[in-house]
ROVEXSE-322883 format. One record per residue (C-alpha): x, y, z; residue number from 1. Coordinates in pm, whole numbers, plus 50000, padded with zeros to 5 digits. Example, Ala and Ser with C-alpha at 12.3 -4.5 7.8 and 13.67 -1.06 7.14 Angstrom:
<nodes>
{px:51230	py:49550	pz:50780	num:1}
{px:51367	py:49894	pz:50714	num:2}
</nodes>
This chain:
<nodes>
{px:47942	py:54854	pz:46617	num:1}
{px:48022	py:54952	pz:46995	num:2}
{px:47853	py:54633	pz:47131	num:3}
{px:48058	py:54423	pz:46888	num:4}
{px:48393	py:54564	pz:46906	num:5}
{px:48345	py:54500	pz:47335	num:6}
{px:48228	py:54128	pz:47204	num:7}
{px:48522	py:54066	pz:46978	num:8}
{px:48779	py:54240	pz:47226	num:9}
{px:48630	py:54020	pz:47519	num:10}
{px:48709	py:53708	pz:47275	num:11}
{px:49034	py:53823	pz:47261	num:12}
{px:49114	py:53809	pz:47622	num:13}
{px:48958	py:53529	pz:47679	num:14}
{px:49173	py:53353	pz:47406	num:15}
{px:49493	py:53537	pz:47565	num:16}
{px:49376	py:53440	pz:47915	num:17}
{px:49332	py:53060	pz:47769	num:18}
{px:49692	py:53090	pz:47642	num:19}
{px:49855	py:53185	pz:47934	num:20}
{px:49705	py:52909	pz:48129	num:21}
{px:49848	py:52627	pz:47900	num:22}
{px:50202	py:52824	pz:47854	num:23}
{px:50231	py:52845	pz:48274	num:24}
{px:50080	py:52505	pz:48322	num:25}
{px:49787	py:52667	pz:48519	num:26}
{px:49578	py:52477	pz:48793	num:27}
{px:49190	py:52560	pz:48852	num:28}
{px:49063	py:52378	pz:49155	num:29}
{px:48713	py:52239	pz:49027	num:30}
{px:48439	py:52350	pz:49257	num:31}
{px:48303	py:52105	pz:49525	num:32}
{px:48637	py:51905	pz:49487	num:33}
{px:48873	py:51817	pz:49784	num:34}
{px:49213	py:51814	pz:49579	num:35}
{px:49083	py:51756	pz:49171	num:36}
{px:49217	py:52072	pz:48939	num:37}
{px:49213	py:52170	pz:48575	num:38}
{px:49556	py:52134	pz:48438	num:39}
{px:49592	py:52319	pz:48124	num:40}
{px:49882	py:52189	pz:47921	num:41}
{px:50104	py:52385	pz:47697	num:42}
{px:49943	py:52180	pz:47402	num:43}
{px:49598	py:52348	pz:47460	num:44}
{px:49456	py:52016	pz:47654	num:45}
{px:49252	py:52062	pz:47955	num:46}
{px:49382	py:51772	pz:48223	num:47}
{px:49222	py:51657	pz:48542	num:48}
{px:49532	py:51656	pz:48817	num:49}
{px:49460	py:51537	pz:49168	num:50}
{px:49705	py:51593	pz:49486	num:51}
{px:49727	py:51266	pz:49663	num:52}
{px:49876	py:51507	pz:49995	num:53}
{px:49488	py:51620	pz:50055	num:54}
{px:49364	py:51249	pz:50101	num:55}
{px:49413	py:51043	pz:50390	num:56}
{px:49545	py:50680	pz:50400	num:57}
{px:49734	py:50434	pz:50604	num:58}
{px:50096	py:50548	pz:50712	num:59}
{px:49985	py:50897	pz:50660	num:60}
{px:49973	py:50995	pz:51043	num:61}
{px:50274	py:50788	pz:51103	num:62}
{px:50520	py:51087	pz:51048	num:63}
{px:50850	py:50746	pz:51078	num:64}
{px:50719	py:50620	pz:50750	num:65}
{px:50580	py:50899	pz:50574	num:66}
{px:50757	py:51250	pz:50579	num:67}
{px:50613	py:51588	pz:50421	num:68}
{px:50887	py:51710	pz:50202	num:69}
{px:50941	py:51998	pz:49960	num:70}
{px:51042	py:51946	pz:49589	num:71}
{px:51187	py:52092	pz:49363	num:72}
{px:50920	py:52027	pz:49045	num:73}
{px:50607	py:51999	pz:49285	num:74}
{px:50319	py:52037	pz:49058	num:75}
{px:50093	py:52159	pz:49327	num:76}
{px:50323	py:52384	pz:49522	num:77}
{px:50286	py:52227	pz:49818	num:78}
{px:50486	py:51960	pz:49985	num:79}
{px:50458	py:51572	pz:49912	num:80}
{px:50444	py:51271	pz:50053	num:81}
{px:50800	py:51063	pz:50082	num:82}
{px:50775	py:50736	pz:50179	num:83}
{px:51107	py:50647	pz:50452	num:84}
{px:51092	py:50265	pz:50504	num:85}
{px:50810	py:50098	pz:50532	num:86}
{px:50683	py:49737	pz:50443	num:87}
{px:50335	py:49782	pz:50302	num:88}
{px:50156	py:50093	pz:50182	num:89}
{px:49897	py:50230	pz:50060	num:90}
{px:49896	py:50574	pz:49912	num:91}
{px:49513	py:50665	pz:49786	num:92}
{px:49349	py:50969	pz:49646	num:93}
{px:48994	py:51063	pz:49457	num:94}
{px:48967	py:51210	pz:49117	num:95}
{px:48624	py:51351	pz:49155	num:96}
{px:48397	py:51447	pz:48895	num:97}
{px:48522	py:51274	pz:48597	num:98}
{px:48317	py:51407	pz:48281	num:99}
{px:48248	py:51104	pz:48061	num:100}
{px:48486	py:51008	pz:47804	num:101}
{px:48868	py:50843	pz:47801	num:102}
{px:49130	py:50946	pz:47970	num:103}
{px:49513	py:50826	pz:47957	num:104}
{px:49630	py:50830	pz:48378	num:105}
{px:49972	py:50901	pz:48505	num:106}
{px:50113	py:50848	pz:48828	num:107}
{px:50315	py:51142	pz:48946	num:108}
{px:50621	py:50977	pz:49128	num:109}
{px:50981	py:50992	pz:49172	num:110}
{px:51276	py:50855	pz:49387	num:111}
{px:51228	py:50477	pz:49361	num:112}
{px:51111	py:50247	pz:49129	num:113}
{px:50930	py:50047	pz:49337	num:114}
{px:50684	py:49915	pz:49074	num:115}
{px:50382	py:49906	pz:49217	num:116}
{px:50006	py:49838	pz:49166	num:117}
{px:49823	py:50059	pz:49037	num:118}
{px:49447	py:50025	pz:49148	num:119}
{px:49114	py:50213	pz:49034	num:120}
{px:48757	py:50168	pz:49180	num:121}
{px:48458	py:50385	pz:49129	num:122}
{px:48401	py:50560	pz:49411	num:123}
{px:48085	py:50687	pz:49557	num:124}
{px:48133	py:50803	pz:49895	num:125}
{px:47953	py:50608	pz:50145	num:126}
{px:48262	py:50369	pz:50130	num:127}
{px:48076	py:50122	pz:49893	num:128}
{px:48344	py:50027	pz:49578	num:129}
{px:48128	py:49881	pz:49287	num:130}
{px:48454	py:49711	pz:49134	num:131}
{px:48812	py:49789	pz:49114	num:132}
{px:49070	py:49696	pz:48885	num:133}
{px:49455	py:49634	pz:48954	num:134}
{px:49726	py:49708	pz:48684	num:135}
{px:50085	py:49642	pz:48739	num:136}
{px:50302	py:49934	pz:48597	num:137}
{px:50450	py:49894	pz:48325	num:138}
{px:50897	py:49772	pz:48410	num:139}
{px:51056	py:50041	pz:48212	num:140}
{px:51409	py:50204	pz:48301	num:141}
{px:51247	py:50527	pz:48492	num:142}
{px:51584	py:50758	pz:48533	num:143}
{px:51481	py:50836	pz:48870	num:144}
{px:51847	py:50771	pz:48969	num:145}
{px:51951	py:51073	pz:48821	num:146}
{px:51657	py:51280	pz:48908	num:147}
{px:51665	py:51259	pz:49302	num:148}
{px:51399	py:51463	pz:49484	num:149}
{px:51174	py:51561	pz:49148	num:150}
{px:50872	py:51392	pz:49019	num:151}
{px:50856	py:51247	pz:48688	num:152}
{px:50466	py:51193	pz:48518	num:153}
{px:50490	py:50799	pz:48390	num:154}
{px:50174	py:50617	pz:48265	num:155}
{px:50003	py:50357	pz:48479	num:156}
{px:49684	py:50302	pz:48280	num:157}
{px:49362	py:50411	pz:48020	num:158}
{px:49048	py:50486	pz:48172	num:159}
{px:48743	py:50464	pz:47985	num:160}
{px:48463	py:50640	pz:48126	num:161}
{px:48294	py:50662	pz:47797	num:162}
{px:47966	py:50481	pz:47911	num:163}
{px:47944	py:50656	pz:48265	num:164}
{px:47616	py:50880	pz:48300	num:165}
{px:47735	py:51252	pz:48416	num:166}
{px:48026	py:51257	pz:48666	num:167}
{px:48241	py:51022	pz:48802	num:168}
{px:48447	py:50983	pz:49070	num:169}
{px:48741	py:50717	pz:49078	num:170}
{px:48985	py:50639	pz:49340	num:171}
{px:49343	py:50575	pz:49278	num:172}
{px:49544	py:50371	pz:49507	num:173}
{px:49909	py:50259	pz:49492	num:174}
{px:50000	py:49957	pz:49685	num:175}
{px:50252	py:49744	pz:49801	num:176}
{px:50240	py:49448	pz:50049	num:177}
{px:50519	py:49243	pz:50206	num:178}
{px:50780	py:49423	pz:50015	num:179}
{px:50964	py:49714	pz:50110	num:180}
{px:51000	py:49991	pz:49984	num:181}
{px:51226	py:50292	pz:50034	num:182}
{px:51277	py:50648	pz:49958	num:183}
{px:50932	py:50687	pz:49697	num:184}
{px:50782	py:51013	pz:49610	num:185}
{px:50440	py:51046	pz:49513	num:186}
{px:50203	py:51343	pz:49421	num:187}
{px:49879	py:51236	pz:49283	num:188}
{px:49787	py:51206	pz:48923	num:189}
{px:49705	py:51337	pz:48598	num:190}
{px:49444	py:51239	pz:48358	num:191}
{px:49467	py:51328	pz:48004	num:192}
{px:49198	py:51340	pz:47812	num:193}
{px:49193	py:51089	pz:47472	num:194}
{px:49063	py:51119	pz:47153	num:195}
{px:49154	py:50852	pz:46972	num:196}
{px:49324	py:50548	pz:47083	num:197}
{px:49494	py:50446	pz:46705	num:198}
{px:49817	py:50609	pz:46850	num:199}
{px:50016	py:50451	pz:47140	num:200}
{px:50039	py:50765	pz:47390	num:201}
{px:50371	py:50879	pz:47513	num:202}
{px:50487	py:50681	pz:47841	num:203}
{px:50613	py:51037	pz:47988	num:204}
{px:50425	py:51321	pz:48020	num:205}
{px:50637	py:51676	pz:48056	num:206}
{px:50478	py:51986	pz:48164	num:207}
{px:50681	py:52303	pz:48243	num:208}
{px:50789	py:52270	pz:48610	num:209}
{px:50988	py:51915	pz:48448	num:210}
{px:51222	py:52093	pz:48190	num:211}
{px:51509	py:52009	pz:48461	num:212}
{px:51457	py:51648	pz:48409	num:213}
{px:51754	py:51440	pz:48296	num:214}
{px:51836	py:51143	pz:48059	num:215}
{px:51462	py:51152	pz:47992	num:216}
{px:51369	py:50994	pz:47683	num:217}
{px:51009	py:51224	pz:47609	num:218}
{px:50898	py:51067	pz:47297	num:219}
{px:50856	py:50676	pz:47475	num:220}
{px:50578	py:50560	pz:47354	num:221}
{px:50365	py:50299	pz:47612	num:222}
{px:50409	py:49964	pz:47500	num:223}
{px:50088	py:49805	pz:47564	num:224}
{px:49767	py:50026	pz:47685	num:225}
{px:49602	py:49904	pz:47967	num:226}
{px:49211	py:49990	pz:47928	num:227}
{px:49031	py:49977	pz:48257	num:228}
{px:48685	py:50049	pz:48342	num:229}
{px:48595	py:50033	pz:48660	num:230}
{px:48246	py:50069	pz:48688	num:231}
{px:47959	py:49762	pz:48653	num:232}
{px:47759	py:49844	pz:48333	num:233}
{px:47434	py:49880	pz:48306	num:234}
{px:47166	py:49661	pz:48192	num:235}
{px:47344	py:49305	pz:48247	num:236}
{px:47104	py:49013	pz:48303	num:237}
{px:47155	py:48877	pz:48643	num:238}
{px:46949	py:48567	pz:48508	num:239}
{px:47171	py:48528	pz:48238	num:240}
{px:47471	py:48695	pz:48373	num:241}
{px:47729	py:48392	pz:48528	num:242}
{px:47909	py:48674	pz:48741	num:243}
{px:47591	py:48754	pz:48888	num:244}
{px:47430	py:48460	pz:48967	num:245}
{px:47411	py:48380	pz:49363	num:246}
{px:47440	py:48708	pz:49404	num:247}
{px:47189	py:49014	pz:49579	num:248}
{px:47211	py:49388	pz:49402	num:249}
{px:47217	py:49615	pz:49640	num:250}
{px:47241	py:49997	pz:49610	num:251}
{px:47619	py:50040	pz:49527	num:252}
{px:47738	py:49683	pz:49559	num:253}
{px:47675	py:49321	pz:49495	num:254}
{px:47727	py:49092	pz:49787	num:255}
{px:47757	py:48710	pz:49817	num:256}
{px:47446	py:48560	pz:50018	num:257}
{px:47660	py:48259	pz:50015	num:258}
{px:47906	py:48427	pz:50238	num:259}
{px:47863	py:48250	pz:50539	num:260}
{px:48032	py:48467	pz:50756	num:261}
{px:47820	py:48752	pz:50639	num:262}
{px:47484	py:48553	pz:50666	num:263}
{px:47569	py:48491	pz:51035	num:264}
{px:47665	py:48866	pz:51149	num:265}
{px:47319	py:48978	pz:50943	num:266}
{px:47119	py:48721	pz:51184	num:267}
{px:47320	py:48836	pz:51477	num:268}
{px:47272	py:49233	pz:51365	num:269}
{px:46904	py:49145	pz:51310	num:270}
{px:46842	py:48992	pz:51668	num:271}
{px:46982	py:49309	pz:51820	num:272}
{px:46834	py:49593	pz:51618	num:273}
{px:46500	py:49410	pz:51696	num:274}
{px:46592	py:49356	pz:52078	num:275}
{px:46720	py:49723	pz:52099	num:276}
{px:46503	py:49926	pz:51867	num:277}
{px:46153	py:49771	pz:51846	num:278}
{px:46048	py:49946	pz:52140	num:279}
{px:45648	py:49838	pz:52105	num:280}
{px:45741	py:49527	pz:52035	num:281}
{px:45528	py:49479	pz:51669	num:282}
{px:45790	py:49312	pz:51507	num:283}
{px:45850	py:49625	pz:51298	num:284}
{px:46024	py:49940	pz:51293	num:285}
{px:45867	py:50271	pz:51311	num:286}
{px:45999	py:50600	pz:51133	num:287}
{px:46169	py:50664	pz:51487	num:288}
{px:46256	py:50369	pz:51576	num:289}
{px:46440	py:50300	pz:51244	num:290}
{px:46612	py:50665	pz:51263	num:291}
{px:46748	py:50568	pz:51604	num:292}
{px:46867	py:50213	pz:51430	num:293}
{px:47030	py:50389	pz:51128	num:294}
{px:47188	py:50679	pz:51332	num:295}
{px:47360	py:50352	pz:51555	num:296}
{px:47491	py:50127	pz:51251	num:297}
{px:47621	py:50465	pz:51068	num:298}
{px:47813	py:50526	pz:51379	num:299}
{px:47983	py:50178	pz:51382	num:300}
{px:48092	py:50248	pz:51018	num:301}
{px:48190	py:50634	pz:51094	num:302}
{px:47939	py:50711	pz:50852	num:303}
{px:47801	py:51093	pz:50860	num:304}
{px:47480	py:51119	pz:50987	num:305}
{px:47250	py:51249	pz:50741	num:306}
{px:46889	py:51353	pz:50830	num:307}
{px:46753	py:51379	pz:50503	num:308}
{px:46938	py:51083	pz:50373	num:309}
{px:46774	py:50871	pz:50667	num:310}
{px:46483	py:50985	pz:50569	num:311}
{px:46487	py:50865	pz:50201	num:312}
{px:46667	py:50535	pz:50325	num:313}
{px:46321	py:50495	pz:50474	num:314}
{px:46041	py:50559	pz:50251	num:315}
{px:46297	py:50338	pz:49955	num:316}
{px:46231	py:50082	pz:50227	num:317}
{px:45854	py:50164	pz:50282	num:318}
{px:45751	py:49966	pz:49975	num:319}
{px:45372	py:49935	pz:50112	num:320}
{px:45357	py:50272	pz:50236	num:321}
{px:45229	py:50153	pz:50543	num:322}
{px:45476	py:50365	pz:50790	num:323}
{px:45630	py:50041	pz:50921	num:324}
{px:45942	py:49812	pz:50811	num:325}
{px:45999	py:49489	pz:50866	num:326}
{px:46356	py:49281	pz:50842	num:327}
{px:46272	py:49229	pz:50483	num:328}
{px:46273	py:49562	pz:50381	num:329}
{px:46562	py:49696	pz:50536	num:330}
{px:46783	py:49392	pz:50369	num:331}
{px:46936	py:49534	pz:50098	num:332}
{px:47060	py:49832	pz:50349	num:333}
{px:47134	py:49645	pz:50646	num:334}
{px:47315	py:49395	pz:50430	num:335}
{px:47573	py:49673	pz:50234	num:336}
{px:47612	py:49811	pz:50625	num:337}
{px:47724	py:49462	pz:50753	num:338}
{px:47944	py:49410	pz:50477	num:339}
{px:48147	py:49755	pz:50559	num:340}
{px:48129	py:49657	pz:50904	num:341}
{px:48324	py:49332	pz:50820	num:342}
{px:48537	py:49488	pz:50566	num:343}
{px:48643	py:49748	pz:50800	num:344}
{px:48709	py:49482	pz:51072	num:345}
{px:48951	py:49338	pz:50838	num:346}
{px:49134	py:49634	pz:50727	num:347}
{px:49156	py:49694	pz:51133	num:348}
{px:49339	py:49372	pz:51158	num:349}
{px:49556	py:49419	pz:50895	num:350}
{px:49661	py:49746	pz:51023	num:351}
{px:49708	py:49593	pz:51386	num:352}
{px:49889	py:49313	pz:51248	num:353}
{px:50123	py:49592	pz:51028	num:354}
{px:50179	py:49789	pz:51328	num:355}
{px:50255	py:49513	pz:51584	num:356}
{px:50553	py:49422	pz:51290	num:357}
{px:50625	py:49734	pz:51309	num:358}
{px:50659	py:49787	pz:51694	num:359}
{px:50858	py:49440	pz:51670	num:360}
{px:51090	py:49580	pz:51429	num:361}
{px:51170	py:49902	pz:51628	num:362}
{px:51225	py:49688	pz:51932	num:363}
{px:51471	py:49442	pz:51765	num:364}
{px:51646	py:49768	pz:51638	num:365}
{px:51677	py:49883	pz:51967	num:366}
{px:51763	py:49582	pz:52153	num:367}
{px:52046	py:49535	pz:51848	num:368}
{px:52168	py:49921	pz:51908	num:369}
{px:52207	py:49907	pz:52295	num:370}
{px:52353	py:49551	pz:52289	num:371}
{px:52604	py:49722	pz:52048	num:372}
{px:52735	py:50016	pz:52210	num:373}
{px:52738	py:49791	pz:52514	num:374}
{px:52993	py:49594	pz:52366	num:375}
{px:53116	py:49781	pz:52125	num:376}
{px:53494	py:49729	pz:52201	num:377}
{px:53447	py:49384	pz:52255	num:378}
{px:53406	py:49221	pz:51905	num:379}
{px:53557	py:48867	pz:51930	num:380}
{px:53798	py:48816	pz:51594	num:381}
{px:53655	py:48443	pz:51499	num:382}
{px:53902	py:48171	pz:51432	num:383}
{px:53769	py:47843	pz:51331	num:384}
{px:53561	py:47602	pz:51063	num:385}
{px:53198	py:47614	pz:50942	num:386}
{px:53018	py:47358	pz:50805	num:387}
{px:52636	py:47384	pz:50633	num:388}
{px:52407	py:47151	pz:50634	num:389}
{px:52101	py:47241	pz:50395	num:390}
{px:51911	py:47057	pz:50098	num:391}
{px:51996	py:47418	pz:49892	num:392}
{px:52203	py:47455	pz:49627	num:393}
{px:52553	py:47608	pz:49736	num:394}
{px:52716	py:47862	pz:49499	num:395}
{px:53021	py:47709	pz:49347	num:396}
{px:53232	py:48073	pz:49352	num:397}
{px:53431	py:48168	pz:49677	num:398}
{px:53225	py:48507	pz:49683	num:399}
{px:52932	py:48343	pz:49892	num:400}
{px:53133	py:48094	pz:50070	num:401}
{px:52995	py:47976	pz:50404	num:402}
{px:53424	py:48107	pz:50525	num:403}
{px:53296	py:48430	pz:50466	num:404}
{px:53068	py:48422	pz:50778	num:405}
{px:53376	py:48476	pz:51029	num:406}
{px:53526	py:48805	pz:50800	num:407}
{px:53352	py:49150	pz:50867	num:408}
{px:53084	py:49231	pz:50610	num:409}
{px:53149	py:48900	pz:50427	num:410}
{px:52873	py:48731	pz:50236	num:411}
{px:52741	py:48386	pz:50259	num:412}
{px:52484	py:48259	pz:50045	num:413}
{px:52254	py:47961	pz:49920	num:414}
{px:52011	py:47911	pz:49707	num:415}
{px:51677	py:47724	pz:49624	num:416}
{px:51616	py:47627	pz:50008	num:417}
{px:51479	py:47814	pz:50335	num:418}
{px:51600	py:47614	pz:50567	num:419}
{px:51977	py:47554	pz:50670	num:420}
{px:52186	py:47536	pz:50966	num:421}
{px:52567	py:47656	pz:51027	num:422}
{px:52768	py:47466	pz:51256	num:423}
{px:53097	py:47684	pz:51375	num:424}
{px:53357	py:47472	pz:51521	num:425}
{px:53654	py:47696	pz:51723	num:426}
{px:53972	py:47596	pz:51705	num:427}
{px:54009	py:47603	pz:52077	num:428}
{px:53681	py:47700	pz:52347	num:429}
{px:53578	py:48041	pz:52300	num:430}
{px:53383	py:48283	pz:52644	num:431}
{px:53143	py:48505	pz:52452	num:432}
{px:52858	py:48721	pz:52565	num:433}
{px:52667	py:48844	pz:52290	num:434}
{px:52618	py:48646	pz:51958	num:435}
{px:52433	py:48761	pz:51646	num:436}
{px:52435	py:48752	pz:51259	num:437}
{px:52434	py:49060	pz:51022	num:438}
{px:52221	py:49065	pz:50749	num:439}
{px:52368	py:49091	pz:50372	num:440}
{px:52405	py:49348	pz:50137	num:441}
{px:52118	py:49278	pz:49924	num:442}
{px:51805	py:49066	pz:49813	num:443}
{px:51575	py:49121	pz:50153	num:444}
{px:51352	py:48838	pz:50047	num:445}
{px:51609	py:48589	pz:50130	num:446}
{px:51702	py:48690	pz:50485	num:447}
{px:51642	py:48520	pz:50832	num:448}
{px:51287	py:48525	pz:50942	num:449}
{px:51371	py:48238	pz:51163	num:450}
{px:51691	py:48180	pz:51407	num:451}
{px:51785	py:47898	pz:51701	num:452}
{px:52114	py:47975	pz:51808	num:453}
{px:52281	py:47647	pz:52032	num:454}
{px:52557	py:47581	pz:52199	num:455}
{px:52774	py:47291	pz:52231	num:456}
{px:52738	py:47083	pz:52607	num:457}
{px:52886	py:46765	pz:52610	num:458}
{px:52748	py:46524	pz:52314	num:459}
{px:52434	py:46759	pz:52263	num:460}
{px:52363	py:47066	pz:52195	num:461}
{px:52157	py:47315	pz:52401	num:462}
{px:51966	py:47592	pz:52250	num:463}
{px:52069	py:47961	pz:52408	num:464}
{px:51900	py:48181	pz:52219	num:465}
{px:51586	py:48173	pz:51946	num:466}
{px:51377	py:48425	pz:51722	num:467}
{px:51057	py:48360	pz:51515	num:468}
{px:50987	py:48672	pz:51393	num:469}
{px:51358	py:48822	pz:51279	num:470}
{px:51316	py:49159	pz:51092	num:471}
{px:51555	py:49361	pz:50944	num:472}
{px:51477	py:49691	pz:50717	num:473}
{px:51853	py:49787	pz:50630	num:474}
{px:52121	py:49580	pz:50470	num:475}
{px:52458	py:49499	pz:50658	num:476}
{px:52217	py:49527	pz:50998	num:477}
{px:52285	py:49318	pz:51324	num:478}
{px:52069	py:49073	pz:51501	num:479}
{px:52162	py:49050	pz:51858	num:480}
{px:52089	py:48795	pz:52175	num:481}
{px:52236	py:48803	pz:52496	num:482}
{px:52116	py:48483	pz:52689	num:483}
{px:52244	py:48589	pz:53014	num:484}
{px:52428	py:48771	pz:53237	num:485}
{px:52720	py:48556	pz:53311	num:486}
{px:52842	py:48488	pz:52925	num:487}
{px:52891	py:48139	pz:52782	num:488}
{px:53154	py:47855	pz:52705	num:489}
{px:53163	py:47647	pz:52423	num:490}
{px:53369	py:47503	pz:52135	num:491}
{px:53076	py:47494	pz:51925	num:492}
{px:52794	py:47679	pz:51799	num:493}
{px:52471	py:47547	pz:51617	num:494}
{px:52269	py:47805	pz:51420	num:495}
{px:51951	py:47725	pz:51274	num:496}
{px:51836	py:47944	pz:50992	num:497}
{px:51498	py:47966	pz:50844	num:498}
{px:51375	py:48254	pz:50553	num:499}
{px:51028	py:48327	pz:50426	num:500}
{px:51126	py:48243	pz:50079	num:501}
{px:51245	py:47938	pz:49932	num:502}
{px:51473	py:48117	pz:49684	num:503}
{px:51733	py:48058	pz:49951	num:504}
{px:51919	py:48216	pz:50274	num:505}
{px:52183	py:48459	pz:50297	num:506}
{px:52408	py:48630	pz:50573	num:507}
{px:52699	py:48888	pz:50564	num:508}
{px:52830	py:48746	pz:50913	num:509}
{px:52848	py:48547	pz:51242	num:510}
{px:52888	py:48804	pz:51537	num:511}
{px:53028	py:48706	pz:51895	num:512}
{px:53115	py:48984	pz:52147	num:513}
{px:53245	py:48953	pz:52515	num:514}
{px:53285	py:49239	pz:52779	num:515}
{px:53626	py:49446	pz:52653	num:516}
{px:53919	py:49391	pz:52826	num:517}
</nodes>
């Protein structure tokens, strides 16, 4: 009787100890994880949340783009990432250990509906990706307006890890490119565990740090579930199998041998591991020699170095037991190695190409911010005509006139072109210093990337001032040139305008200063 009354009672708390979890929302961090907890919910499910602020990604060191901030409803306690202008990101974080089953996946967010993509790949740390999958969220009227600075749970997809043997672990990244993208929360994610799939789940989900939440509509239901599965299944016929055909399976990918690229850095990585490693020159590598080999290509991948995983690297390889490789048996490692090698390469250039945009940027902001208080008092009132020449399709109302290019924060606009030019007759010659545009109030797409600003001399114009890489990241923003010291005469101005879409161009207005009198 004693035993079971101290079985029964220790029940009992354990049932009171469950409740309490789900009433408080409680998080468990699962052991061996770097950011993965148990979320109990108040409806007695066990979630899987992950805290995106734990991984790292580009942007994150940047502290201009990406700012640690405090909110109000943080799920985690801690403070979250808030995205403060940027052109292209990409936010990324690891569920780890995933028991097998389904799971509905939101995206803990807020601020901005920026509508990204959502992307999953199975992860397996060595930075080999088996497959990923993209979804596009789903365009629904997210009241983030009203609920500034909180995070709001909104489902992105439904992952099926039903046929996965034992644990999984998935990456999550959110991406953007090209467009920008201001003022965004994000947290991490929640997965939600689903039994059946007959019901449509809700597109919100609330725990207890969201009561605040405003104009929310909880009982949403998704519109259309997204299943993705990103890992390759098992037991395919690469004979048979179209997908795989051309193709080499290697431990945790399958490359391309008709990559050409990649056949031509694995005979260029071949001829130097052999000219730096084969120290007896047999034409093989030793246990040694191939440790030495394997400890060099991890380091050009930032690998960790792994004694004992060397060591099994090497007897997989050994496939006559005879204590010696040749180039043949280290393929299907030294091929997966390449291919990081390139795609890392890639990702390098993409990031130097991202930051030399973004050192661009900053320097057209500052050149436009000193030429400004320069001449701050010396904003020349325009008084003359304008005429466009363009194969677009000018707006018939007076709102976008080209007229509105000589009043202050006016907006000119034109549509289904990239390409016009502005010619600004004065009424009488005008002595200017500084000229410049302003970009509108809206639709970023359709500014400037292109500008050649001339002068009239005589019959002919002469170009004075020209830009090929125009940026702007606000709205109403200037653009300013200063082609010399000595200021310039004319009673005409050619401006040649030229935008990276061909939706069409748009300005809020022609700028001229001189030195104030």
């Amino acid at each position: 009787m004693f035993y079971e009354s101290n079985a029964n009672q220790a029940g009992l708390d354990r049932d009171k100890e469950f409740e309490d979890k789900c009433a408080n929302n409680s998080l468990d961090i699962i052991k061996g994880t770097k950011g993965t907890f148990r979320l109990y919910t108040q409806e007695g499910i066990i979630c899987l949340a992950t805290a995106g602020a734990g991984f790292k990604w580009e942007y994150q060191q940047q502290s201009q783009f990406w700012i640690l901030t405090q909110i109000n409803n943080t799920l985690f306690g801690k403070k979250v990432y808030k995205c403060v202008n940027v052109w292209w990101f990409a936010p990324r974080w690891i569920v780890e250990k995933i028991p097998p089953g389904v799971y509905h996946v939101y995206i803990r967010q807020g601020n901005s509906n920026v509508d990204p993509m959502c992307q999953f790949s199975h992860y397996k740390g060595v930075g080999f990706e088996e497959q990923f999958i993209d979804v596009s969220l789903q365009k629904c009227q997210i009241p983030f307006r009203q609920n500034q600075n909180r995070l709001i749970n909104t489902y992105a997809a439904t992952l099926d890890l039903s046929q996965a043997e034992g644990l999984t672990d998935i990456e999550i990244q959110l991406f953007r490119k090209d467009i920008q993208v201001y003022n965004y929360l994000v947290e991490g994610s929640i997965l939600v565990p689903v039994e059946s799939l007959e019901q449509p789940p809700n597109f919100y989900l609330k725990l207890k740090a969201d009561v605040d939440l405003i104009d929310m509509d909880w009982n949403l239901k998704v519109k259309d579930i997204k299943i993705v599965s990103p890992i390759i299944q098992q037991g395919n016929n690469e004979e048979t199998d179209p997908d795989r055909q051309g193709t080499t399976k290697l431990d945790d990918i399958y490359a391309q041998e008709s990559d050409q690229y990649l056949v031509e850095r694995l005979k260029s990585t071949y001829t130097q591991i052999w000219d730096k490693y084969d120290i007896n020159r047999n034409g093989y590598l030793d246990k040694s020699e191939f440790r030495s080999c394997l400890i060099y290509l991890f380091e050009t991948i930032k690998y960790p170095i792994d004694d004992y995983k060397i060591d099994q690297y090497f007897k997989k390889s050994d496939t006559y037991q005879s204590g010696q490789l040749t180039k043949q048996q280290i393929h299907w490692l030294l091929e997966q190695i390449v291919a990081i090698q390139v795609k890392q390469e890639e990702q390098k250039k993409k990031q130097e190409k991202i930051q030399k945009q973004e050192e661009e940027l900053q320097a057209q902001n500052d050149n436009a911010k000193k030429l400004q208080e320069e001449f701050e008092n010396g904003k020349i009132a325009i008084q003359g005509t304008l005429i466009v020449k363009s194969k677009g399709k000018s707006l018939p109302d007076n709102e976008h006139a080209v007229e509105n290019l000589i009043k202050s924060e006016g907006k000119w606009r034109i549509e289904e072109c990239d390409q016009a030019i502005i010619i600004l007759n004065f009424e009488e010659e005008i002595e200017f210093m500084v000229i410049g545009i302003k970009s509108a109030d809206d639709c970023p797409k359709m500014d400037p990337e292109m500008i050649e600003i001339s002068i009239q001399k005589g019959d002919s114009y002469e170009v004075v001032a020209s830009k090929d890489n125009l940026q702007f990241d606000e709205r109403f923003q200037n653009r300013l040139f200063k082609p010399n010291e000595l200021g310039l005469k004319t009673k005409s101005i050619k401006i040649d305008l030229q935008s990276v879409s061909n939706e069409g161009l748009q300005l809020s207005e022609i700028l001229l200063f001189n030195k104030a009198t």
